[in-house]
C-alpha positions, 0 to 999 in steps of 0.5 A, a space after each residue: 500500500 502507497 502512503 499518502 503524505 499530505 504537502 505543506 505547499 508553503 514550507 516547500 516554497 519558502 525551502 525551495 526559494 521559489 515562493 515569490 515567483 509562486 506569488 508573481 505568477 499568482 498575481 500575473 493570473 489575476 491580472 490576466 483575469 481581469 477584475 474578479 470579485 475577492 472570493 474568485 480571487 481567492 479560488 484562482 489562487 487556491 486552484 493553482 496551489 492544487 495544482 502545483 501540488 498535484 504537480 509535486 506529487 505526480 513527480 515525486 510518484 513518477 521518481 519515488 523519491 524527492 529531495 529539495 532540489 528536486 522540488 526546487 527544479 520541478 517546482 521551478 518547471 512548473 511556474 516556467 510552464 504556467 508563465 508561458 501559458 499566461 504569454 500565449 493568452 491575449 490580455 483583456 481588451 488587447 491584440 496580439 497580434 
């Protein structure tokens, strides 16, 4: 049987040095979401430490074990992805093109 082990998001954030990019990207999501209402807000931030967790966790799976520089490089993997995501997607009111 697999044990299950419950992630502290932050803690591996703050270790990993990565919990201000995790916050600039929280908030460029908000920006590009244009203005929202404080508890669609607070979901789109909560959905997105879901996912980065779901993220860890399915690496850690893939590799069975994680040290902190593992979280740190998948951790950093995962902002770069979502970051270039937000750079495919047109501002609010504006062209790409």
């Amino acid at each position: 049987m697999e044990s299950t082990v419950r992630l502290n998001l932050t803690r591996i954030l703050e270790a990993t040095g990565e919990l201000q990019h995790f916050l600039d990207l929280g908030a460029a999501r908000l920006r590009a979401a244009g203005p929202l209402p404080q508890d669609a807000s607070e979901a789109l931030i909560f959905s997105m430490a879901d996912e980065l967790e779901d993220y860890l966790r399915a690496m850690r799976a893939r590799q069975g074990t994680a040290g902190i520089g593992d979280l740190r490089a998948w951790t950093r993997a995962w902002i770069a992805e979502q970051e270039a995501a937000l750079m495919e997607v047109p501002l609010e009111g504006g062209d790409r093109g």
